[in-house]
NUNU-780185 format. One record per residue: x, z, y of N, C-alpha, C in turn; residue in three letters. Coordinates in steps of 0.2 Angstrom, whole numbers, padded with zeros to 4 digits, always signed. Last residue first. Example, Ala and Ser with C-alpha at 12.3 -4.5 7.8 and 13.67 -1.06 7.14 Angstrom:
2
+0064+0035-0011+0068+0036-0005+0064+0039+0000SER;+0066+0039-0028+0062+0039-0022+0066+0039-0016ALA;
This chain:
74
-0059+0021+0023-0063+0026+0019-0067+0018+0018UNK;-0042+0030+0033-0047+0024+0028-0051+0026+0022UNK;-0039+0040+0043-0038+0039+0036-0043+0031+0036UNK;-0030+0051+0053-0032+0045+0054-0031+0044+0046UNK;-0031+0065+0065-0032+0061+0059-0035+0054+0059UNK;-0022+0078+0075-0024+0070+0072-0027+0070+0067UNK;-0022+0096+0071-0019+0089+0071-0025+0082+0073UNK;-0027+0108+0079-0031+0104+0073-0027+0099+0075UNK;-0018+0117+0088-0023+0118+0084-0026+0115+0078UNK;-0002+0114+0097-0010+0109+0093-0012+0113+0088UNK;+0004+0121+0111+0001+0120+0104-0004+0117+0102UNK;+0005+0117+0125+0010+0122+0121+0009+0121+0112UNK;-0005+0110+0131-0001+0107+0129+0008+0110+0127UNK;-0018+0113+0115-0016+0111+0125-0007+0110+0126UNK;-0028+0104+0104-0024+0110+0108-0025+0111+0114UNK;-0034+0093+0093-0037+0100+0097-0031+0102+0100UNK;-0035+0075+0089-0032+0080+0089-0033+0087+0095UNK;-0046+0063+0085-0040+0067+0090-0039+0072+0089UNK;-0050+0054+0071-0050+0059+0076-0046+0063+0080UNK;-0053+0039+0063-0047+0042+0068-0052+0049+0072UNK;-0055+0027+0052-0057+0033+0055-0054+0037+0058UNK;-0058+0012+0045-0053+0016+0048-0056+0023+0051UNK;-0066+0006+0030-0068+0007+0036-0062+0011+0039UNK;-0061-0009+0019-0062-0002+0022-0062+0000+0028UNK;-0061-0021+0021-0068-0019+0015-0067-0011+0016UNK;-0045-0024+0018-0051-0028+0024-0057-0023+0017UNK;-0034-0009+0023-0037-0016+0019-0042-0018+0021UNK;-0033-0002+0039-0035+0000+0030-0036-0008+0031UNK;-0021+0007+0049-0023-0001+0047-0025+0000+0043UNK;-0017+0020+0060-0018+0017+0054-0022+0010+0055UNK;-0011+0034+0070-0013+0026+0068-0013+0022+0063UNK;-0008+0045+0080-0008+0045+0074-0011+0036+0075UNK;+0003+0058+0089-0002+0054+0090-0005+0051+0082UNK;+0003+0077+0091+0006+0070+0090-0001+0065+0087UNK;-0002+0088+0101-0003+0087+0095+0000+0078+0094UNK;+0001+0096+0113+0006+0096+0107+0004+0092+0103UNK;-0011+0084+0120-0007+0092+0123-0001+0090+0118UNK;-0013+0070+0112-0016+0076+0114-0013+0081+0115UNK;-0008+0054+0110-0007+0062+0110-0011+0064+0114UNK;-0022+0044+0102-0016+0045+0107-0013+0051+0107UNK;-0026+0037+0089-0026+0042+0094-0022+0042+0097UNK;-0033+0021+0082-0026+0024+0084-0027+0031+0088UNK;-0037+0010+0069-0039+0012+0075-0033+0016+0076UNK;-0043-0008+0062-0038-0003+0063-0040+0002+0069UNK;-0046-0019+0048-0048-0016+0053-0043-0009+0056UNK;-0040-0035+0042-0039-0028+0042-0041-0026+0049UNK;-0043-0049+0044-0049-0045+0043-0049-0037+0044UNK;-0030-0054+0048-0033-0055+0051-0039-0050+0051UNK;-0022-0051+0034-0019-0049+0041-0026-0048+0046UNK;-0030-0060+0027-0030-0053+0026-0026-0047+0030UNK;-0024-0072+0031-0031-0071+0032-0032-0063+0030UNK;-0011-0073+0030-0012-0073+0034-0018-0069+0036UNK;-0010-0075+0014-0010-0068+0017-0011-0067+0027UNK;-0015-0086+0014-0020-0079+0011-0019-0075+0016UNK;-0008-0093+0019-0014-0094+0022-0019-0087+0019UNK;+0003-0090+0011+0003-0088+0017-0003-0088+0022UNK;-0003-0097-0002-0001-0090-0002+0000-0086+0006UNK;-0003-0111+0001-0009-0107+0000-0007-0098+0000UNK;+0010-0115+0003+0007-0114+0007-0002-0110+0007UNK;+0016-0111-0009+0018-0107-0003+0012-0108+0001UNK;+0008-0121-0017+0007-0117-0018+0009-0110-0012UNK;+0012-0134-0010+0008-0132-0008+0006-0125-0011UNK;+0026-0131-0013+0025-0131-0006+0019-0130-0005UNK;+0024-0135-0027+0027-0128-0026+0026-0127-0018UNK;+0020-0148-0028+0015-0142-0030+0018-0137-0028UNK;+0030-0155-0022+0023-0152-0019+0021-0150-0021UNK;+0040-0150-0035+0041-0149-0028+0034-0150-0023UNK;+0033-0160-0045+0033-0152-0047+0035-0150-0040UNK;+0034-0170-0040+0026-0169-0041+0028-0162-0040UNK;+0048-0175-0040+0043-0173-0034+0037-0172-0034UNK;+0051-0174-0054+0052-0168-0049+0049-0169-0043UNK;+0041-0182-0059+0041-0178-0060+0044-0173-0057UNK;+0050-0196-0053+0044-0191-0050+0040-0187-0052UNK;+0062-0193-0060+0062-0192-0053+0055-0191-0050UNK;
């Protein structure tokens, strides 16, 4: 019997440490976004924590887009 309640906290405390991680790398991730421009569609990314996000809008008017969006992690 308290063998299984030992193994049952360790296992709530292990969930609990797993949530706290992934909370925490939730938080750190860096993120950026373009909006639309004329034809050219919008675009938006999240990189992992320790990568930098990078977003450039996109060229046209508002018949054709010339140079898309971009949105990458570096």
């Amino acid at each position: 019997m308290l063998r299984k309640r030992a193994v049952q906290v360790l296992v709530l405390c292990l969930i609990a440490v797993m949530l706290g991680s992934c909370a925490g790398r939730r938080r750190t991730m860096a993120s950026c976004s373009v909006p639309t421009v004329g034809a050219c569609k919008p675009c938006r990314i999240a990189c992992p924590a320790g990568q930098t996000p990078k977003c450039v809008a996109g060229q046209g008017n508002e018949t054709t887009c010339e140079v898309q969006a971009l949105c990458t992690c570096s």
